[in-house]
C-alpha positions in Angstrom: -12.6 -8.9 26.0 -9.0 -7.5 25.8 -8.6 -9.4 22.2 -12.1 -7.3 21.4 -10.8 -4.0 22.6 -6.9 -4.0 21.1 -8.9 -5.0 18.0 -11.2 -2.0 18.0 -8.6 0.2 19.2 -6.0 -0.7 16.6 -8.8 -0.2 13.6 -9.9 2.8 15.1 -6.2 3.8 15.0 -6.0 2.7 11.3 -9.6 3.7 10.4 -8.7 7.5 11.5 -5.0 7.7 9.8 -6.9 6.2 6.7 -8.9 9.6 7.0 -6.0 12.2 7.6 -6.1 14.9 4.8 -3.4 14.1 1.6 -1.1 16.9 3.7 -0.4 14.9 6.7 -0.3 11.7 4.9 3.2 12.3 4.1 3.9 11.2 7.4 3.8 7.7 7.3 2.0 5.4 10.4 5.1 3.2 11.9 4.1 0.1 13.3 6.3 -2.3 15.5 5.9 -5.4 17.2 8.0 -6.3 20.3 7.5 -9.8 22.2 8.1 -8.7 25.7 8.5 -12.5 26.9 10.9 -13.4 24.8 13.2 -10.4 25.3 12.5 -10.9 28.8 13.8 -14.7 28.8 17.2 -13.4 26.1 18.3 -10.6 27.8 21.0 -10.8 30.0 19.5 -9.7 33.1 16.6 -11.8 32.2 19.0 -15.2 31.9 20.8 -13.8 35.3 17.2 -13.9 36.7 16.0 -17.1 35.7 19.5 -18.8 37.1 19.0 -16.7 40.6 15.2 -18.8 40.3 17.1 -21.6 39.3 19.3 -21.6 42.9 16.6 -20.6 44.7 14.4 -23.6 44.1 17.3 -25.6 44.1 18.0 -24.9 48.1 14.4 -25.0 48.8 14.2 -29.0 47.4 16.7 -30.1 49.8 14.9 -29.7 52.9 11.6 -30.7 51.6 12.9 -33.7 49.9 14.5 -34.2 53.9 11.1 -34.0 55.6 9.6 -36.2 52.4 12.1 -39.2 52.9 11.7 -38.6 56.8 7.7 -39.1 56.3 8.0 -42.2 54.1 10.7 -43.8 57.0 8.1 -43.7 59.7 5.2 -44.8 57.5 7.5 -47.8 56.5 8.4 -48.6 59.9 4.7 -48.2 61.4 3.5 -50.3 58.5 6.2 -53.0 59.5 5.5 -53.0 63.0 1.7 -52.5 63.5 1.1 -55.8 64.2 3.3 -56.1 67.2 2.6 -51.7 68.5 -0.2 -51.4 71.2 -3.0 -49.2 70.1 -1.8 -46.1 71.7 1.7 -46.6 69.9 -0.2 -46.8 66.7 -2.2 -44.3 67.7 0.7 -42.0 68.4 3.2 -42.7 65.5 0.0 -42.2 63.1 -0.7 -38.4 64.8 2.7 -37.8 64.5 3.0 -38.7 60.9 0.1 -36.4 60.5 1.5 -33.4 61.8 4.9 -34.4 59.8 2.5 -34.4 56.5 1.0 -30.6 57.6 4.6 -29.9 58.3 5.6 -30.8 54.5 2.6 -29.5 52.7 3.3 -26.1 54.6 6.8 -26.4 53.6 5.9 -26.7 50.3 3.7 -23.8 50.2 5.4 -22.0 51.6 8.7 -22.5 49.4 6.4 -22.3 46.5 5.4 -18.6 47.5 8.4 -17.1 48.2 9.7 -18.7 44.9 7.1 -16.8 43.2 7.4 -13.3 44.5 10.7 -13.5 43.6 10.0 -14.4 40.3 7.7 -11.6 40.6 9.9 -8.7 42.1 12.7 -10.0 39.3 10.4 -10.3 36.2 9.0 -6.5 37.0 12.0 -5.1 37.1 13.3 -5.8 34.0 9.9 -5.4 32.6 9.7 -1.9 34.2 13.2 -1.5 32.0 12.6 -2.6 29.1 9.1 -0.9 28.8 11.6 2.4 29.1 13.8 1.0 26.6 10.9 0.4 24.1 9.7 3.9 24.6 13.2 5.3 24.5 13.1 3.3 20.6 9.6 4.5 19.9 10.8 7.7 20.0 14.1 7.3 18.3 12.5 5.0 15.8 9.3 7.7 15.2 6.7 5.1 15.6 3.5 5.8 15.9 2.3 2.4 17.5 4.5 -0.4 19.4 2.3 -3.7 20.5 3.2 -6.4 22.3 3.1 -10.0 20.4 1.3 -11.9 23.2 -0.5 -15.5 22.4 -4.1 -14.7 20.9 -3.5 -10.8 21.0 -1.7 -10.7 17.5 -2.8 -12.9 14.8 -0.3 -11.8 12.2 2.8 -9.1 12.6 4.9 -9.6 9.5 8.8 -10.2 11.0 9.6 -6.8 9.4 8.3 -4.9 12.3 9.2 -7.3 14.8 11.6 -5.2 16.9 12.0 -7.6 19.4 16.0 -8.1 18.7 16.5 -4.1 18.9 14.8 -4.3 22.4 17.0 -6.8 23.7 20.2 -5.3 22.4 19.4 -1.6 23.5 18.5 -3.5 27.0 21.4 -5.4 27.1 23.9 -2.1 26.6 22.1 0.0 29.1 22.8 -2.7 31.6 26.5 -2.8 30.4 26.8 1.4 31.2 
């Protein structure tokens, strides 16, 4: 549906400056093409970002990996002595390794989420950014139409209007300033 309407939009777009009089054809319809991903992933905020992510799952392994290794000790060690536990004991060391297992899949889930906002609350910001940086080269640039190259949304952009590289530079010295 969003391929269908960017489609109809854009040949609307082309359709009508197609049909503008011979006196405001002089003004030519600038095109550029910017893929927000990668100049999200190039920039330097963006790498700053991804290494930030990067730490932050990194401290969020160790203790799961902890509560993992803990898990897999008592399951050995009720495996190895179930023949010789009563039926309570088994009982017991079997409820307890269930609650241990709750423990760690909440762990997880929990880690994951938090990982992900973050991602989240760092991925909009510089989004947010260099959205204002592309308008700030629309208008520099006079372009008349700016899409982003996302998989399935555009087919073909020649690399001619590919300002991708502008983006991430522009982006890069405002965050020098």
């Amino acid at each position: 549906m969003k391929k269908f309407l960017l489609v109809t939009i854009l040949g609307l777009f082309m359709l009508s400056a197609g049909m503008v009089s011979t006196t405001f054809a002089k003004e030519a319809v600038k095109v550029g093409v910017v893929d927000l991903l990668r100049a999200l992933n190039e920039s330097e905020t963006g790498k700053k970002a991804k290494t930030e992510l990067e730490s932050l799952i990194k401290s969020k392994q160790s203790p799961i990996e902890e509560k993992y290794k803990r898990i897999e000790s008592l399951r050995a060690d009720l495996e190895k002595q179930a023949a010789i536990l009563s039926a309570d004991a088994r009982k017991a060391r079997t409820e307890e390794i269930g609650r241990l297992e709750r423990d760690f899949q909440r762990l997880i889930a929990d880690s994951q989420a938090e990982v992900q906002k973050k991602q989240m609350e760092l991925e909009n910001k510089i989004l947010k950014d260099l959205r204002n940086v592309i308008n700030a080269i629309a208008q520099e640039g006079k372009y008349s139409l700016i899409i982003e190259r996302a998989d399935g949304l555009v087919l073909y952009a020649d690399k001619s209007i590919d300002i991708t590289d502008a983006v991430i530079k522009k982006y890069n010295e405002s965050k020098v300033k």
